[in-house]
C-alpha positions, 0 to 999 in steps of 0.5 A: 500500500506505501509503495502504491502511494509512493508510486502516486507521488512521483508520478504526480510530481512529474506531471505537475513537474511538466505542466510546469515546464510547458507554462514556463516555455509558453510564456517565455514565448510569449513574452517574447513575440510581444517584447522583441521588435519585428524585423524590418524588411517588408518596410523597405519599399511599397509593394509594385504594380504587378503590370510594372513588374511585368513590364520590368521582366519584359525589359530584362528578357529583352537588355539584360538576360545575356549577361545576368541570366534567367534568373538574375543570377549572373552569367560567368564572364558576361555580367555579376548576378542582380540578387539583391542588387537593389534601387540605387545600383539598377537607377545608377548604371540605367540613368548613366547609360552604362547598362545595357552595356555594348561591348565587355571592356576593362569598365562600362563608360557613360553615354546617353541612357537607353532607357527612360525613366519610367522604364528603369522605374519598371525593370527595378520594380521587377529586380527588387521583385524577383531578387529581393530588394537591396540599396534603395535611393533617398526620397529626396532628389534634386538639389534636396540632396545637397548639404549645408556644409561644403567646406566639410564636404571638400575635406570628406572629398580629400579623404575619400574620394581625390585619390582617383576623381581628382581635388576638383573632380576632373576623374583621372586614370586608374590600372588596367585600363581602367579610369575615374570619370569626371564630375562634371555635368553628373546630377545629384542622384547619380552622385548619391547612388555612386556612394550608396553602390560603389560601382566599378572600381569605386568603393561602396560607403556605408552609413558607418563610413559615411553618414546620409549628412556627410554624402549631402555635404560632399555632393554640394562640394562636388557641384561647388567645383564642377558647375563653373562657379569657383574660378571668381578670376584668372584662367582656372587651368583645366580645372585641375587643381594644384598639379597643373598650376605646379606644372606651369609654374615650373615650365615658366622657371625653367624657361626663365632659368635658361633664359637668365643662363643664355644672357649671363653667358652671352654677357662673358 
């Protein structure tokens, strides 16, 4: 009879033991769902009109398939896969005519854009469709994009960005064929979406690097040197900045140097 009651207790214990348990797991999930926030993913970009993405994948069979395959996932020595890829990569290359490109080379180069806005409208709405979305652009166009403070946007521009672009923008020549274009005449989303991207050779600047004030600052310092307003006198010498002004005046030293050496000697 004490070994049944004995019996009886440990079993109630382990069945008390474990609705224990399944309450505690029930409310530590609970507690859970309700205090940890929910991932931000689906708040990146409204849903797209499934006729605008439909037209996009028209678009993509017709420029693009070659080079990024079927299904964005790249074609090996033709074009690197679009999973992920984003707004701001597909508007770049789009908008600056560089996709679709012509001919494989070192480096796709500007010229007029095949497609027209609302086309590349189209083909991102069917990348971020088909391979999920990435880099997207700032709401702000246009002149919104530039900042207050370009004397800090030319400094930011001297760290970052002259080693290859040039102190004033005007691009300059890179390895293997390669080069850094000028800045002239290049609209303010174009420059945004270059930083958020980084295309080619160019590096690709996070918010960490580069916060969304400091890329502001850096665009208005770009426009600042590029639009023809900072030669208030003279002949700005190509716009090159101190290396073509050092090369000039060393040209006129040397040739007053001769000069001075000639008329000394003629003189013995």
């Amino acid at each position: 009879m004490i070994k049944k009651l004995r019996a009886r207790t440990k079993l109630r214990r382990r069945l008390a033991g474990l609705l224990a348990l399944a309450v505690a797991l029930v409310s530590v999930g609970a507690l859970y769902s309700v205090l940890v926030p929910q991932p931000q993913t689906a708040q990146a970009q409204d849903v797209a009109d499934p006729a605008t993405v439909r037209a996009g994948k028209q678009l993509f069979d017709n420029t693009c398939i070659t080079c990024h395959g079927a299904n964005l996932e790249g074609v090996k020595g033709r074009g690197p896969s679009l999973v992920g890829i984003g707004e701001a990569a597909i508007y770049f290359q789009t908008s600056t005519g560089r996709m679709p490109a012509v001919v494989q080379g070192a480096q796709a180069e500007k010229k007029p854009p095949v497609l027209t806005p609302e086309e590349i409208d189209q083909l991102i709405a069917y990348t971020n469709d088909a391979g999920g979305a990435g880099v997207n652009m700032p709401a702000a166009q246009g002149e919104e994009l530039r900042g207050g403070n370009p004397a800090r946007g030319g400094e930011l521009f001297r760290l970052n960005c002259a080693s290859c672009h040039n102190f004033t923008g005007r691009g300059g020549a890179l390895s293997s064929g390669k080069s850094a274009p000028a800045l002239d005449g290049v609209d303010e989303a174009t420059i945004y979406a270059a930083m958020l991207t980084g295309p080619q050779n160019m590096p690709r600047f996070s918010e960490r690097q580069l916060s969304p004030t400091e890329k502001k600052d850096i665009i208005t310092y770009v426009k600042s040197v590029t639009d023809g307003n900072n030669n208030p006198g003279g002949n700005p010498i190509g716009g090159l900045g101190p290396q073509s002004e050092g090369f000039i005046a060393f040209l006129i030293g040397m040739v007053a140097l001769v000069g001075v050496t000639l008329w000394i000697g003629s003189k013995a």
